[in-house]
C-alpha positions as CSV (number, residue, x, y, z in Angstrom):
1,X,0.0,0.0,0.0
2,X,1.7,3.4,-1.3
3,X,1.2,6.4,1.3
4,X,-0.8,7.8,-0.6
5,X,-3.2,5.1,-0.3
6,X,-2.5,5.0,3.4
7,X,-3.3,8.7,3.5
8,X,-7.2,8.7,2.1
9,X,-7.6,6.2,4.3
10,X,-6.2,8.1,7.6
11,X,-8.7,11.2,6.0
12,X,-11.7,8.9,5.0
13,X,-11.4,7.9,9.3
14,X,-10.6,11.5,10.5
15,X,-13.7,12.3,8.1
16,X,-15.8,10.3,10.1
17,X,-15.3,12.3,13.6
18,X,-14.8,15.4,12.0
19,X,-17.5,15.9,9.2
20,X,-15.7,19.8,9.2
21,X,-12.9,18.0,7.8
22,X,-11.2,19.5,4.5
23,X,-8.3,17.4,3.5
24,X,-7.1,20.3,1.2
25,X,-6.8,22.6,4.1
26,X,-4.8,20.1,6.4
27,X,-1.9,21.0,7.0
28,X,0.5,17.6,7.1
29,X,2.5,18.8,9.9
30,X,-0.5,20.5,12.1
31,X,-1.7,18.8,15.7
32,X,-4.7,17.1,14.6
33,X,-6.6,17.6,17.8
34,X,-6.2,21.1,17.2
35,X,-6.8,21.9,14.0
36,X,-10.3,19.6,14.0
37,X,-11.1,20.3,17.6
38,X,-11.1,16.9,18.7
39,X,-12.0,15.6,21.6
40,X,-10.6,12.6,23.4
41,X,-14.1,10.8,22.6
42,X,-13.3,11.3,18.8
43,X,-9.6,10.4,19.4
44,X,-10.4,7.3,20.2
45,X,-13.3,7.0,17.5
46,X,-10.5,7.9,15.1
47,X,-8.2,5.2,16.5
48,X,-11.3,2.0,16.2
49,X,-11.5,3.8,12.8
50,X,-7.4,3.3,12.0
51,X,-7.7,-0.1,13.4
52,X,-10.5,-1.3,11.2
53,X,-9.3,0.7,7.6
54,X,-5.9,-1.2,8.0
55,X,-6.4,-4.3,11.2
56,X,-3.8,-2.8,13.1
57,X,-4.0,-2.6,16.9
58,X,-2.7,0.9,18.3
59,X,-1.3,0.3,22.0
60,X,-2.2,3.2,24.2
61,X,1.2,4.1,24.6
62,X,1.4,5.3,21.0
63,X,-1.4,7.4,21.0
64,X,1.1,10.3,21.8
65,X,3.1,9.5,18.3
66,X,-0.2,10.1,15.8
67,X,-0.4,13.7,16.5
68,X,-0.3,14.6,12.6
69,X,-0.9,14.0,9.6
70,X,2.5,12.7,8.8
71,X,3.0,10.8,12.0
72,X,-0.4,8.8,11.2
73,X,0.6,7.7,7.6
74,X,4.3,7.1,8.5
75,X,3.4,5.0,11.8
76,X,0.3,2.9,9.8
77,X,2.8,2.5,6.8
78,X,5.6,0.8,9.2
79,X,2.9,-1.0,11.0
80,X,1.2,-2.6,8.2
81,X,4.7,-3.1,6.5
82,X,5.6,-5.8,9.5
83,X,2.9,-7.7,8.8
């Protein structure tokens, strides 16, 4: 899966708990929670979302690490690459 690939789907799942979302206007380096305004409610909406789109498990202790744009694709694209 090419990051670009791995990118829509990061969007297509911060779409879903923030409808406001406009991927155009993301910047790749902005803190997610707050540019969107997200709550931890829709973090972790976001993260069921990130495990289903690719059947990874995020452990708690990342949560930390997927503060961007960049961070999400880069950390889903070296977690689905040890499959």
């Amino acid at each position: 899966m090419t990051n670009d690939e791995i990118k829509a789907k990061v969007l297509a799942a911060l779409a879903a708990v923030a409808p406001e979302l406009e991927p155009d206007q993301l910047a790749p380096g902005a803190n997610l929670r707050d540019e969107l305004d997200i709550d931890s409610m829709d973090a972790l909406n976001f993260l069921v979302g990130l495990s289903k789109a690719f059947g990874i498990d995020v452990p708690e202790a990342d949560y930390r690490k997927l503060s961007t744009l960049d961070a999400i694709v880069g950390y889903v694209a070296a977690r689905i690459g040890k499959r």
